[in-house]
Backbone as JSON, one array per atom type, in Angstrom:
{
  "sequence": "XXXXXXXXXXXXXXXXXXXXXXXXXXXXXXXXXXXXXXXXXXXXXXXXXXXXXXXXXXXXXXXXXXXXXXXXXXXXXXXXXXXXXXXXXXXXXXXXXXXXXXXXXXXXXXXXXXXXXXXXXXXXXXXXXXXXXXXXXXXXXXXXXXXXXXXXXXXXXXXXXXXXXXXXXXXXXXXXXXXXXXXXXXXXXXXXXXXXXXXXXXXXXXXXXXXXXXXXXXXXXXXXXXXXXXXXXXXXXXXXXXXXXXXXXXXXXXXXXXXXXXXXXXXXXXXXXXX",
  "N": [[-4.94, 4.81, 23.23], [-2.98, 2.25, 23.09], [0.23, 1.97, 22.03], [1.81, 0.57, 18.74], [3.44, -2.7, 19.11], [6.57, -3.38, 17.45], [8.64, -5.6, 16.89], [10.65, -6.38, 15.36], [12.21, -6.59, 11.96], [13.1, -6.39, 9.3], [14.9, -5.87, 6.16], [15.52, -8.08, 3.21], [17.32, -8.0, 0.59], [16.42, -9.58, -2.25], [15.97, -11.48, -5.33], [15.27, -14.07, -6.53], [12.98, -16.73, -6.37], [13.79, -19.14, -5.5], [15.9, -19.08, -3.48], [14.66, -16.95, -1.83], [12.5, -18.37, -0.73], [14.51, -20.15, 0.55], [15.78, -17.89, 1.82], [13.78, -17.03, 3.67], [12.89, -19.6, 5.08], [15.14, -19.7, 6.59], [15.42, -17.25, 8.33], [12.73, -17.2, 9.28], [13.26, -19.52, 11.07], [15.39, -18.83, 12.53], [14.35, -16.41, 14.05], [12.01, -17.63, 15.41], [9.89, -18.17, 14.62], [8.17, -20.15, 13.83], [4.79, -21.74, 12.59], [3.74, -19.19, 13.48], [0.9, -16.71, 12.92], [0.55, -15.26, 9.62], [0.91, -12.56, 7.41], [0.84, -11.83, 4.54], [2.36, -10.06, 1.74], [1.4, -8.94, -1.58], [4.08, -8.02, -3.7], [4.69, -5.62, -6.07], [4.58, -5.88, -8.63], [3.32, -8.08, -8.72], [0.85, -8.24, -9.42], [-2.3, -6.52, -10.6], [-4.02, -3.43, -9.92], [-7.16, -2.07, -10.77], [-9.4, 0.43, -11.4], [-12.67, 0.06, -11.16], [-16.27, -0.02, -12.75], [-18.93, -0.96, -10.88], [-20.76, -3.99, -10.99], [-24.16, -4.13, -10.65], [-24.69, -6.13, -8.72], [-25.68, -8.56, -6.08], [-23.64, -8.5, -3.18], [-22.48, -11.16, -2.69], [-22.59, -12.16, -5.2], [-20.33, -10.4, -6.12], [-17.66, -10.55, -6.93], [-17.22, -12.95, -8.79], [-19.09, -11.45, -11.42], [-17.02, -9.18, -11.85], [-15.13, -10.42, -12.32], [-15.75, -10.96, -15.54], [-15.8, -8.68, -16.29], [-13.08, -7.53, -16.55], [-12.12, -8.89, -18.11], [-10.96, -7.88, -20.49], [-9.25, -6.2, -19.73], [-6.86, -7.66, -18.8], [-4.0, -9.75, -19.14], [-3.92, -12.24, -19.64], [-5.84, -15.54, -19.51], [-9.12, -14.8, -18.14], [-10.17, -16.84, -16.51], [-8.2, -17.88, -15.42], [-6.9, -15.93, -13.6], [-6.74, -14.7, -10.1], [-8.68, -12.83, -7.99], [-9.51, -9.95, -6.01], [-11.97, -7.84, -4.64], [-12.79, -4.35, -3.83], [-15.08, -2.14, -2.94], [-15.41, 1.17, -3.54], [-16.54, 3.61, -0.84], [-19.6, 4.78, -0.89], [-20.39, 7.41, -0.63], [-18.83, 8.1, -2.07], [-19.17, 7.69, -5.46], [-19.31, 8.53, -9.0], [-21.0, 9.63, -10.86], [-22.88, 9.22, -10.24], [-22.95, 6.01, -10.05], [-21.61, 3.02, -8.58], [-17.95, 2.87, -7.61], [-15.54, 0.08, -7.74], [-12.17, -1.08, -6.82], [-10.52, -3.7, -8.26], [-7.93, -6.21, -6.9], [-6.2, -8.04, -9.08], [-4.41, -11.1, -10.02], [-1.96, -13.46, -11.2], [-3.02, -16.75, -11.05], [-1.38, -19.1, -11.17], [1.54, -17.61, -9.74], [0.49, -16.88, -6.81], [-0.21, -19.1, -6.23], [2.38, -20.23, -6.14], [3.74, -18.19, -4.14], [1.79, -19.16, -2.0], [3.07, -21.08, -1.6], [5.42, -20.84, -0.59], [5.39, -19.89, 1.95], [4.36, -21.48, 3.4], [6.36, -23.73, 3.01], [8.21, -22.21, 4.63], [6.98, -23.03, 7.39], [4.99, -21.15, 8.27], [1.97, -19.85, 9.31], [-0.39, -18.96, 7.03], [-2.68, -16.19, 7.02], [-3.78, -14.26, 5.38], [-3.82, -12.69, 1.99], [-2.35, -9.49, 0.73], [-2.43, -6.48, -0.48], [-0.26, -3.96, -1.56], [-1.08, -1.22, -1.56], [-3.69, -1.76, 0.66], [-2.29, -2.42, 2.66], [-0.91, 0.18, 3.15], [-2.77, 1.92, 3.63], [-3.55, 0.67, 6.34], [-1.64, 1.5, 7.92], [-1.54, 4.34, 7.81], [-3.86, 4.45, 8.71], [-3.57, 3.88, 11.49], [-1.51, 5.61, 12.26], [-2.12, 7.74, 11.84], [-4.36, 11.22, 11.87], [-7.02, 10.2, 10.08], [-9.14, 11.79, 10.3], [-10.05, 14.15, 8.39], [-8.89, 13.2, 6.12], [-5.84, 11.7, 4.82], [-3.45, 12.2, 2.38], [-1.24, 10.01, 1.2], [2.06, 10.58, 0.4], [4.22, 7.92, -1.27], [8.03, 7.27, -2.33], [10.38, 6.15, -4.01], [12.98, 4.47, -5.56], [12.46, 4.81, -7.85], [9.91, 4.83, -8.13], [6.51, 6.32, -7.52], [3.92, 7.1, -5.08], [0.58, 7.56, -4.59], [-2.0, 7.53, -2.16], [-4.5, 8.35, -0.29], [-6.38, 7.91, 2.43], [-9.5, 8.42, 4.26], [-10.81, 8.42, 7.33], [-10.97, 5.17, 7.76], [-11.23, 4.11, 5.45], [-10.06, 3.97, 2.17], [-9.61, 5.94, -0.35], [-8.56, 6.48, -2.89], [-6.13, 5.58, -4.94], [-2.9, 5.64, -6.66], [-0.4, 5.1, -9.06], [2.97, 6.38, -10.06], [5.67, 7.03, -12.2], [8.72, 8.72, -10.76], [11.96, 10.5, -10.73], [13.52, 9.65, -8.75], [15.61, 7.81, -6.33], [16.05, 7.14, -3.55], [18.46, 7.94, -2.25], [20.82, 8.78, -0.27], [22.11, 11.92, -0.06], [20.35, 12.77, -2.05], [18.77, 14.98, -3.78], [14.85, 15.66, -3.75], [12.9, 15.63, -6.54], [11.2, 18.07, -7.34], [9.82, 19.77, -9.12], [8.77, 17.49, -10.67], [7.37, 15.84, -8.77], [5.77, 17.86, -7.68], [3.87, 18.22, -10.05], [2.77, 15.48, -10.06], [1.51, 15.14, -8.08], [-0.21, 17.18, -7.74], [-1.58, 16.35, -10.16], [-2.97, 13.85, -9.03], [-4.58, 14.83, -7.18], [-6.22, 16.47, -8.45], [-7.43, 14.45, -9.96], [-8.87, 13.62, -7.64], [-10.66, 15.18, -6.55], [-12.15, 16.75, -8.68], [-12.87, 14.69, -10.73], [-13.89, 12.53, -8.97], [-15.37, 14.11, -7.2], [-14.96, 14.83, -4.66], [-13.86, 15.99, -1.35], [-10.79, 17.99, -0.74], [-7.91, 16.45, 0.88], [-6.66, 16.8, 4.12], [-4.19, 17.0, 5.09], [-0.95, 16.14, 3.6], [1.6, 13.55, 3.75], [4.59, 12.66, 3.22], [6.43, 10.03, 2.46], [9.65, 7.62, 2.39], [12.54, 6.55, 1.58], [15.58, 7.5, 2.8], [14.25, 10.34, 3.11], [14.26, 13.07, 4.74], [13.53, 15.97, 7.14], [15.11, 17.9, 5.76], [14.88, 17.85, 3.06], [11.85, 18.51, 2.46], [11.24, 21.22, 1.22], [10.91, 24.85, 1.17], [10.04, 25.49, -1.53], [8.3, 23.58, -1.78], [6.6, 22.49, -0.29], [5.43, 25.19, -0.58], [3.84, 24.92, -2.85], [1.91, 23.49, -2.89], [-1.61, 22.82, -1.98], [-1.97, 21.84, 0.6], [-0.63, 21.44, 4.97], [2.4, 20.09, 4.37], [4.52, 17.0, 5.24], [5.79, 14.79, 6.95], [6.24, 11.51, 7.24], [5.64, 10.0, 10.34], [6.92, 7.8, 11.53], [8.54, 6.47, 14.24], [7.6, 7.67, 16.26], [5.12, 6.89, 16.53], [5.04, 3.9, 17.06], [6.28, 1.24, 19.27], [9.49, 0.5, 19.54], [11.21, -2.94, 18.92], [14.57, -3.36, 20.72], [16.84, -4.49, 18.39], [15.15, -3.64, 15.53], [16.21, -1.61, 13.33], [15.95, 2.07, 12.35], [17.04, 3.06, 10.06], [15.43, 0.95, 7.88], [12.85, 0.83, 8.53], [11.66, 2.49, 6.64], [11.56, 0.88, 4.57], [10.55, -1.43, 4.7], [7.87, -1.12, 4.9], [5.29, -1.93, 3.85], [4.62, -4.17, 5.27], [4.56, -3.65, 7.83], [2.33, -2.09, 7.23], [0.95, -4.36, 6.9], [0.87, -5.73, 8.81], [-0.71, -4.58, 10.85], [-2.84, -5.12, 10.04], [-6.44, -4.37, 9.63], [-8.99, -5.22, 11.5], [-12.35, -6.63, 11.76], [-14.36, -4.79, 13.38], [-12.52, -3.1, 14.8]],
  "CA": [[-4.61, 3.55, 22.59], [-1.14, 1.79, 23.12], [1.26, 1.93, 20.24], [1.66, -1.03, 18.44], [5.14, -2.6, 19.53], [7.23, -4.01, 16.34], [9.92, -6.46, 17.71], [11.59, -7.21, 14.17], [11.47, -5.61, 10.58], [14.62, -6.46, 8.34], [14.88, -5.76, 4.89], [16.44, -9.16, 2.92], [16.39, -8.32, -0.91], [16.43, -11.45, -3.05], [14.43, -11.64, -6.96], [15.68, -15.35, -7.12], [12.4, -17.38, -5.76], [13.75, -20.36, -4.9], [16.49, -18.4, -3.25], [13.77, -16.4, -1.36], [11.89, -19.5, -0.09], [15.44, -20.77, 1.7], [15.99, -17.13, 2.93], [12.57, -16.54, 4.62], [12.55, -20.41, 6.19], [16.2, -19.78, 7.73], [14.91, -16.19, 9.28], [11.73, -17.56, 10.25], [13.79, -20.43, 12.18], [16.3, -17.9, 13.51], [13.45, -15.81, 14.76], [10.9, -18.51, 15.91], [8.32, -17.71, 14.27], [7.16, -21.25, 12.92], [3.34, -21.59, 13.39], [2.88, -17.65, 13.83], [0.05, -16.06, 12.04], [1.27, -14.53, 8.51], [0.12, -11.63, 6.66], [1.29, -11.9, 2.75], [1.94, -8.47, 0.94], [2.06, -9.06, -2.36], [4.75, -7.39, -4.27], [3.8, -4.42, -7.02], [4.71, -6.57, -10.2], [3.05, -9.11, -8.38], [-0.71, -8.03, -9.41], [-2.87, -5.11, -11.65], [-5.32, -2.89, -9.41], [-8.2, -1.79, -11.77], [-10.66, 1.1, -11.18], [-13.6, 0.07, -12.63], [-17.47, 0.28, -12.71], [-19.07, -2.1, -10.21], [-22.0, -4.36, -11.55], [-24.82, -4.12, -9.71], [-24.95, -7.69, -8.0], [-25.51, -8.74, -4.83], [-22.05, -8.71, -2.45], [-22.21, -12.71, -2.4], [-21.48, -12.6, -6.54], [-19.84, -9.22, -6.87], [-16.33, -11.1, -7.62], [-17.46, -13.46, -10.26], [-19.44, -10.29, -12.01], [-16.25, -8.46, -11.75], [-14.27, -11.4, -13.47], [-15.75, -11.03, -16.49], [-16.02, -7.09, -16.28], [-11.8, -7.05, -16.63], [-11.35, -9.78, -18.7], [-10.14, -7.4, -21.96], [-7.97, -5.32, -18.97], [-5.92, -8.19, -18.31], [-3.06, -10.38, -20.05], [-4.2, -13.68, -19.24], [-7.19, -15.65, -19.01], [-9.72, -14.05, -16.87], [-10.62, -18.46, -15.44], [-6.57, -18.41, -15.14], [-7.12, -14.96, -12.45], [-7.07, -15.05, -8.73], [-8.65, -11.47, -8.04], [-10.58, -9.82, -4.94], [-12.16, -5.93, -4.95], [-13.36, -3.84, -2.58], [-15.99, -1.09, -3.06], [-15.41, 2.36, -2.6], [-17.68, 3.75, -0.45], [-21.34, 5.1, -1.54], [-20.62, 9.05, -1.38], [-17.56, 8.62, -3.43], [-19.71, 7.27, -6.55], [-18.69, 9.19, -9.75], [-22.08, 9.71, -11.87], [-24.28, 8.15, -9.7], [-22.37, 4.61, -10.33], [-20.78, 3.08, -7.82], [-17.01, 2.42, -8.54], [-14.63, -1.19, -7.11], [-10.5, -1.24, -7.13], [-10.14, -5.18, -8.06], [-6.62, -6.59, -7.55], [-5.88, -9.08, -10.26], [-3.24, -11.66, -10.16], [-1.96, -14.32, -12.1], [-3.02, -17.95, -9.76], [0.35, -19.81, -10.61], [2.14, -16.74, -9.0], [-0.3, -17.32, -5.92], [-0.17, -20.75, -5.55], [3.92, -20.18, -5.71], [3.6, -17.23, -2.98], [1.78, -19.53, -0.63], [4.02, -22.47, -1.21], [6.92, -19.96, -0.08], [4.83, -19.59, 3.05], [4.15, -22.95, 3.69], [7.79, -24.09, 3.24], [8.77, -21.75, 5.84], [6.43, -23.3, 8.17], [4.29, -19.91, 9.0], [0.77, -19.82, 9.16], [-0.91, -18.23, 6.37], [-3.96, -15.74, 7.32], [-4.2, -13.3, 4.63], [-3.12, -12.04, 1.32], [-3.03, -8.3, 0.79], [-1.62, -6.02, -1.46], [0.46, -2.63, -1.1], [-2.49, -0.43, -1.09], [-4.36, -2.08, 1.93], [-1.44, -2.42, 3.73], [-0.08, 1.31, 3.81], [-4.17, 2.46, 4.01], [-3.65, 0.36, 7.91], [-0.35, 2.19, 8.55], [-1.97, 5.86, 7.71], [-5.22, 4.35, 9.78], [-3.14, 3.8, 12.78], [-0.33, 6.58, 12.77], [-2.27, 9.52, 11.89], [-5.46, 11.37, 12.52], [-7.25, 10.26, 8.95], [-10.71, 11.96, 9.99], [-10.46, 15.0, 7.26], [-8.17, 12.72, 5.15], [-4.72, 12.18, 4.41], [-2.51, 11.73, 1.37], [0.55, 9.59, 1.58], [2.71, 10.27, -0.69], [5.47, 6.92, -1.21], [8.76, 7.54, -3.06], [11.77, 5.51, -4.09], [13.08, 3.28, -6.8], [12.35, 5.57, -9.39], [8.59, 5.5, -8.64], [5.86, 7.08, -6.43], [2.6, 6.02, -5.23], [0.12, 8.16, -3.6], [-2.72, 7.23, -1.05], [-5.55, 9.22, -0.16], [-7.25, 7.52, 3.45], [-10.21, 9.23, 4.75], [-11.28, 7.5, 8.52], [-10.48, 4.02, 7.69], [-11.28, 4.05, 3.84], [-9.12, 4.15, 1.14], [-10.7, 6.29, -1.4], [-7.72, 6.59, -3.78], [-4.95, 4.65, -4.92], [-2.88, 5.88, -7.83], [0.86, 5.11, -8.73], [3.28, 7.14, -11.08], [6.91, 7.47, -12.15], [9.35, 9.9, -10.5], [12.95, 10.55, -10.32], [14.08, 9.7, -7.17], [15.96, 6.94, -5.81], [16.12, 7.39, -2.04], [19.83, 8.53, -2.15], [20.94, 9.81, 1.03], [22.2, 13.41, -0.59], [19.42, 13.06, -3.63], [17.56, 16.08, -3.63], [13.7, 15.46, -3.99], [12.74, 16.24, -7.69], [9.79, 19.15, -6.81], [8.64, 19.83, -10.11], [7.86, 16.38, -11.21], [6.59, 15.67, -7.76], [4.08, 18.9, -7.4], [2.7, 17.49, -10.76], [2.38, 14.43, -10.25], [0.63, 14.95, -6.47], [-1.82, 18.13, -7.96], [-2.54, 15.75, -11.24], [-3.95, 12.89, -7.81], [-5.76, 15.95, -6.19], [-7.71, 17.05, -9.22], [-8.77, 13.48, -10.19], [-9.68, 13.17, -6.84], [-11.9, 16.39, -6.66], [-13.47, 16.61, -9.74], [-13.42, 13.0, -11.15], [-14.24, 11.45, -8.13], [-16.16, 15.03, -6.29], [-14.43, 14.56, -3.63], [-13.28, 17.42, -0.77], [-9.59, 17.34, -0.67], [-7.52, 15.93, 2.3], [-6.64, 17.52, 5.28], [-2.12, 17.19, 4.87], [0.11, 14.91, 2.46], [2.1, 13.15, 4.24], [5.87, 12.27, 2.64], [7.55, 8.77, 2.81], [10.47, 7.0, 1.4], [14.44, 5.51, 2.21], [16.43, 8.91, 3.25], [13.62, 11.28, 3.37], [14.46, 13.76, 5.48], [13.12, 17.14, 6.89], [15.23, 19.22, 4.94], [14.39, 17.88, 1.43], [10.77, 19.1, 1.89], [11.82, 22.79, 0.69], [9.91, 26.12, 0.87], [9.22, 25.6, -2.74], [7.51, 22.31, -2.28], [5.1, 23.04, 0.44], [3.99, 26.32, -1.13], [3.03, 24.17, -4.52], [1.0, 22.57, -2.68], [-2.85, 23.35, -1.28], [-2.93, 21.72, 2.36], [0.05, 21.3, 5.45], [2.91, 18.78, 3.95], [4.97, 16.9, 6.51], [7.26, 13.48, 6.59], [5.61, 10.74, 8.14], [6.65, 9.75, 11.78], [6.59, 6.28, 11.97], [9.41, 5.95, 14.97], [7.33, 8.4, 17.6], [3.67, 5.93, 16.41], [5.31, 2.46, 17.42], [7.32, 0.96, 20.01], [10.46, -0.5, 18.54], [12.7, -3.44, 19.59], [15.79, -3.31, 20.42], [17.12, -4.79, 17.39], [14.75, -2.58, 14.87], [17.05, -0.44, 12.83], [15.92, 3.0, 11.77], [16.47, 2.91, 8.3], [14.78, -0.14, 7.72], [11.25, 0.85, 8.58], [10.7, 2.85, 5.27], [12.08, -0.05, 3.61], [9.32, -2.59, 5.62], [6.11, -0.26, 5.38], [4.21, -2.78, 3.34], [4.75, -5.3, 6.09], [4.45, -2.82, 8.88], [0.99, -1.98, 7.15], [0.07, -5.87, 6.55], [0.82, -6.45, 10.28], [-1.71, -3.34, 11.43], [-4.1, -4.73, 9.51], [-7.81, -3.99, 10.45], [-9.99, -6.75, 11.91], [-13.47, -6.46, 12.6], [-14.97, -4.22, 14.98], [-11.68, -1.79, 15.07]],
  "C": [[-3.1, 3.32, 22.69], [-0.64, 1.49, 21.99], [1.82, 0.81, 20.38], [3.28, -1.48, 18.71], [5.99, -3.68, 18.14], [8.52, -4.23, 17.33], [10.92, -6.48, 16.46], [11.32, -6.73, 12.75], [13.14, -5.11, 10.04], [14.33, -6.82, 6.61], [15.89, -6.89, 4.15], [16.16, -9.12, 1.43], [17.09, -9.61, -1.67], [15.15, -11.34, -4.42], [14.79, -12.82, -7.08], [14.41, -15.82, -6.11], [12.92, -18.69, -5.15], [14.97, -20.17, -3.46], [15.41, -17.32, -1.69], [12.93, -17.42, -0.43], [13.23, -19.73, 1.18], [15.86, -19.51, 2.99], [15.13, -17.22, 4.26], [12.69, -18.04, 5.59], [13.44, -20.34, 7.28], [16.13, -18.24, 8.75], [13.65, -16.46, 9.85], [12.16, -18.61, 11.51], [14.69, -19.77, 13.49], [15.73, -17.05, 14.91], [12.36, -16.31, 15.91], [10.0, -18.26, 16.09], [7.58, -18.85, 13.58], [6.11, -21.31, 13.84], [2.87, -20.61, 13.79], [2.09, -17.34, 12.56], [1.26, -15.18, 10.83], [0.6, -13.93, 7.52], [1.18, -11.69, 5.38], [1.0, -10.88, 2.12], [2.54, -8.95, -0.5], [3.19, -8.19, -3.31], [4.34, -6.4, -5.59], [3.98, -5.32, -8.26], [4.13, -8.05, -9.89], [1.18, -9.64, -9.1], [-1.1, -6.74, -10.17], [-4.18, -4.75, -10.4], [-5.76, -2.0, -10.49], [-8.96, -0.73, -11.11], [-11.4, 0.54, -11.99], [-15.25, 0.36, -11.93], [-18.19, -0.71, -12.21], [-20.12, -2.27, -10.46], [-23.06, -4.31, -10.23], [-26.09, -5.14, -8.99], [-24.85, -7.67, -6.78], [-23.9, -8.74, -4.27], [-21.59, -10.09, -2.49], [-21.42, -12.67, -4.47], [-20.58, -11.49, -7.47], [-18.55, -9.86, -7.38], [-16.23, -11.25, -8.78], [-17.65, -12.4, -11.35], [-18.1, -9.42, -12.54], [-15.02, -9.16, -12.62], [-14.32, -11.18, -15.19], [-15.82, -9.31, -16.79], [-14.23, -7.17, -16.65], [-11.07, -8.05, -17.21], [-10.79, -9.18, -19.74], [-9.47, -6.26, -20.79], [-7.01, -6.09, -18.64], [-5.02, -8.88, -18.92], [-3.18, -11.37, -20.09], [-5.69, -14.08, -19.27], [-8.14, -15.43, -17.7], [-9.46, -15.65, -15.86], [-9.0, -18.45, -14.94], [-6.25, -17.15, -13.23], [-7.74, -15.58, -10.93], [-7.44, -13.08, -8.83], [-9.55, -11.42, -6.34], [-10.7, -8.02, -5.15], [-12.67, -5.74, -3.7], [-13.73, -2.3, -3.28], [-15.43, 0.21, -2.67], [-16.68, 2.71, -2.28], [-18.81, 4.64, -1.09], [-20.73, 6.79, -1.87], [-19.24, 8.98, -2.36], [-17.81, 8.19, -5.16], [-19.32, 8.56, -7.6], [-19.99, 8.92, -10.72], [-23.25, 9.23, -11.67], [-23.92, 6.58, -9.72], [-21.37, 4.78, -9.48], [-19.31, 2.22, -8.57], [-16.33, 1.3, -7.61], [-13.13, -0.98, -7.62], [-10.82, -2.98, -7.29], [-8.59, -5.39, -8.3], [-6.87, -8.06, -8.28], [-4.53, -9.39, -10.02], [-3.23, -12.9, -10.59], [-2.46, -15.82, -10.85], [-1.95, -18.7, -10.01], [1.19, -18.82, -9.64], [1.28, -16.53, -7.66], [0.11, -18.22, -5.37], [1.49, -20.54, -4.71], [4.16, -19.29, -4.59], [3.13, -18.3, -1.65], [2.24, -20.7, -0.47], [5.23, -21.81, -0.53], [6.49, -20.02, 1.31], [4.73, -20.63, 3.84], [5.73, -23.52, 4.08], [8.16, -23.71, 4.08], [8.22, -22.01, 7.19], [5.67, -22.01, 9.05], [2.86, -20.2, 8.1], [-0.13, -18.91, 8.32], [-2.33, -17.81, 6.72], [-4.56, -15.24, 6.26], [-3.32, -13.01, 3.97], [-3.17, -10.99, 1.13], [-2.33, -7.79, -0.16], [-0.94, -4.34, -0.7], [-0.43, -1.71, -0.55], [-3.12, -0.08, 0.05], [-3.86, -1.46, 2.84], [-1.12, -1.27, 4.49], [-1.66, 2.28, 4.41], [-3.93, 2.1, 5.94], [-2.81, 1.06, 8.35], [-0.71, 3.77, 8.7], [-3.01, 5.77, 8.96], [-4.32, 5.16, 11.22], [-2.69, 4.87, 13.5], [-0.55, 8.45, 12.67], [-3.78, 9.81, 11.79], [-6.35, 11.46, 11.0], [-8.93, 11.52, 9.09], [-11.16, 13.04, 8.65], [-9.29, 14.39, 6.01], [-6.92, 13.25, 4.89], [-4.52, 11.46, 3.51], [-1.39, 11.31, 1.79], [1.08, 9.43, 0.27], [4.1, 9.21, -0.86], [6.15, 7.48, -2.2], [10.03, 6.58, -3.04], [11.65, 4.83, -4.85], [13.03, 3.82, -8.01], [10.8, 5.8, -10.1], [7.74, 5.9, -7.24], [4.61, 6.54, -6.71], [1.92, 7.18, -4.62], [-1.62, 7.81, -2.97], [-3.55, 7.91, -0.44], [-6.83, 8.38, 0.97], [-7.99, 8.61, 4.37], [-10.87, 7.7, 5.96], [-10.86, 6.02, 7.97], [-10.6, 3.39, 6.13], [-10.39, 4.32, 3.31], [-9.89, 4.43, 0.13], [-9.85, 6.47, -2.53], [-6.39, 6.05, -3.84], [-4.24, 5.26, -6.73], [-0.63, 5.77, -7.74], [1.49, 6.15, -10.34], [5.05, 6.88, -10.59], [7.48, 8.82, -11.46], [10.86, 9.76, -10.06], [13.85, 10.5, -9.55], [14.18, 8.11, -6.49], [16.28, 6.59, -4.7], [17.68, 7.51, -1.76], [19.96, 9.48, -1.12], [21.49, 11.02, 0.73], [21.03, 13.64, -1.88], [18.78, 13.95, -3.07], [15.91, 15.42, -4.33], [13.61, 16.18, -5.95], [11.46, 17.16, -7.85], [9.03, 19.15, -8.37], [8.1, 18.3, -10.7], [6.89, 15.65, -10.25], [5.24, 16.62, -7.2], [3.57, 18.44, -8.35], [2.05, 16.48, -10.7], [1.1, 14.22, -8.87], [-0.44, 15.78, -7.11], [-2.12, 17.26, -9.17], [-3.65, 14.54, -10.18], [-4.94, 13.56, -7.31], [-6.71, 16.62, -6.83], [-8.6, 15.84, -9.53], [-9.68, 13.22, -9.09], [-11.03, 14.46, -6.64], [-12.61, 16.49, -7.97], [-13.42, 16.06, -10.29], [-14.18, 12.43, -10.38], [-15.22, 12.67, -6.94], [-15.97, 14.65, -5.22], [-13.56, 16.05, -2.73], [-11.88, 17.22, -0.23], [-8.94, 16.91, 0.59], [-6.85, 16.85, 3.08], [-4.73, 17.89, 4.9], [-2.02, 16.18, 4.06], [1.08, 14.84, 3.49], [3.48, 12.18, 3.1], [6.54, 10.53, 3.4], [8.44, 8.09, 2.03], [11.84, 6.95, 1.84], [14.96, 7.13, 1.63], [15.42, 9.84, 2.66], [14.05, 12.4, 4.46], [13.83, 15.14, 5.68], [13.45, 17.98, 6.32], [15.36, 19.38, 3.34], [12.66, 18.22, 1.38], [11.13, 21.01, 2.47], [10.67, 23.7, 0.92], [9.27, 25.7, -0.78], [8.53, 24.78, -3.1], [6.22, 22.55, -1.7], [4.59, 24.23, 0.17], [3.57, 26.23, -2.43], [1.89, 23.9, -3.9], [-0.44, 22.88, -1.46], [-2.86, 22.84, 0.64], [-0.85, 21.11, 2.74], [0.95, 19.65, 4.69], [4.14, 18.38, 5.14], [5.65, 15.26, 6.32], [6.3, 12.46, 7.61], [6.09, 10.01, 9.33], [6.37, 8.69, 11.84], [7.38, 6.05, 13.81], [8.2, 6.62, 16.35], [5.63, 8.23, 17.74], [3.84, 4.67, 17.12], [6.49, 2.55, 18.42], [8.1, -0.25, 19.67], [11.34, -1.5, 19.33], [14.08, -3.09, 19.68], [16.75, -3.63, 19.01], [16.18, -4.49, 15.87], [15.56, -1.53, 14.67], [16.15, 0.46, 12.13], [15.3, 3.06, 10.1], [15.8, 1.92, 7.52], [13.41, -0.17, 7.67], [10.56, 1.3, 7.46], [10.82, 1.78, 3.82], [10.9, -1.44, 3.95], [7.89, -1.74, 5.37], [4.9, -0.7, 5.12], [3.74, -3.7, 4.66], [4.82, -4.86, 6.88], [2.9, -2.95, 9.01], [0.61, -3.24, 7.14], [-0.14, -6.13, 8.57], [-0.23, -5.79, 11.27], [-2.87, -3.57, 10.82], [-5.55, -4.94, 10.42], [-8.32, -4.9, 10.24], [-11.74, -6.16, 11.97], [-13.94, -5.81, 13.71], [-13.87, -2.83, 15.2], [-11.91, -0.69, 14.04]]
}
């Protein structure tokens, strides 16, 4: 299979929306990308992913069903919710009941997302969330068949990711000390807990056989912050994730930038039909 070729992948931070709208239309013009297909990742404070207990309705009204199933999990009116779920698969059932992740998000913060999109004159395909996204990036870049963990880090929190063949059987986020500081040392003990507290729910909550390696990512990761004393916490091979020696990069693709893009790496890898 030919590695996927990323031309472009620049990090522009901005929390001012209206501010955000003028950036993205004057880099989409710069770029000339009006009228290209556009994958929409929503942002983490953007939306609530739910485990929950999936009713047992046909696939045509599992949504609706699912609306009123998380209406006392949410802050808003459920009719006010834009949401969509997706099943985990059959052997990963937990009691004989099968279980659904639904993301939940507010629909004014929607609407306003794909007016941002619109304004910039790019073609909206799909909305997705973090989750999905980095599930397509693990698909692609590494060999999921006995399952890997990705563990994300930076900002001051951590996420970790658990894709077996093209599934996403676990999604779970957590605080941790670490701000991607190019001398920051990794913080090991709050990080072996927080990865073996993911690896027991996933084995005996969810009876599940654990994954094959954990895979490390995050802004100044490097090989020599995963320590002897991290990888022998930890039950299976741990290892930094190679994005640069998976894809073929443009010329103008900087480095440090890619762990800073990974949402939007993964949105752009995402899986179609048939692959």
């Amino acid at each position: 299979m030919a590695r996927p070729f990323l031309q472009a992948a620049e990090w522009l931070p901005e929390s001012d929306s209206q501010r955000q709208t003028g950036l993205l239309e004057e880099r989409v013009e710069q770029l000339g990308l009006r009228r290209k297909p556009c994958h929409l990742v929503l942002g983490r404070e953007d939306y609530n992913l739910l485990l929950v207990e999936a009713p047992a309705v046909p696939a045509s009204e599992l949504r609706e069903a699912l609306r009123w199933r998380i209406r006392d999990l949410i802050d808003f009116p459920a009719d006010q919710a834009v949401l969509d779920a997706f099943l985990l698969p059959e052997d990963r059932s937990r009691g004989g009941k099968r279980m659904a992740y639904v993301a939940v998000a507010h629909r004014h913060l929607i609407e306003q997302r794909i007016a941002q999109v619109a304004d910039a004159r790019l073609d909206l395909q799909v909305i997705d969330i973090p989750e999905l996204a980095l599930r397509n990036l693990v698909y692609r870049l590494c060999d999921t068949a006995r399952g890997v963990a990705l563990v994300k880090l930076g900002g001051g929190t951590g996420s970790l990711h658990i894709v077996r063949g093209d599934d996403l059987h676990l999604a779970r986020r957590f605080n941790v000390p670490y701000e991607g500081g190019l001398l920051e040392d990794l913080p090991e003990d709050v990080l072996l807990l927080e990865i073996q507290r993911s690896l027991d729910y996933f084995e005996r909550q969810m009876r599940q056989p654990p994954p094959g390696q954990i895979c490390l990512v995050g802004e100044n990761l490097s090989p020599d912050k995963i320590t002897e004393s991290l990888t022998n916490g930890l039950p299976m091979p741990v290892s930094l994730l190679d994005i640069e020696s998976s894809l073929t990069l443009g010329d103008q693709v900087q480095s440090h930038t890619l762990t800073l893009c990974l949402a939007a790496i993964g949105a752009a890898l995402r899986l179609t039909e048939g692959d």
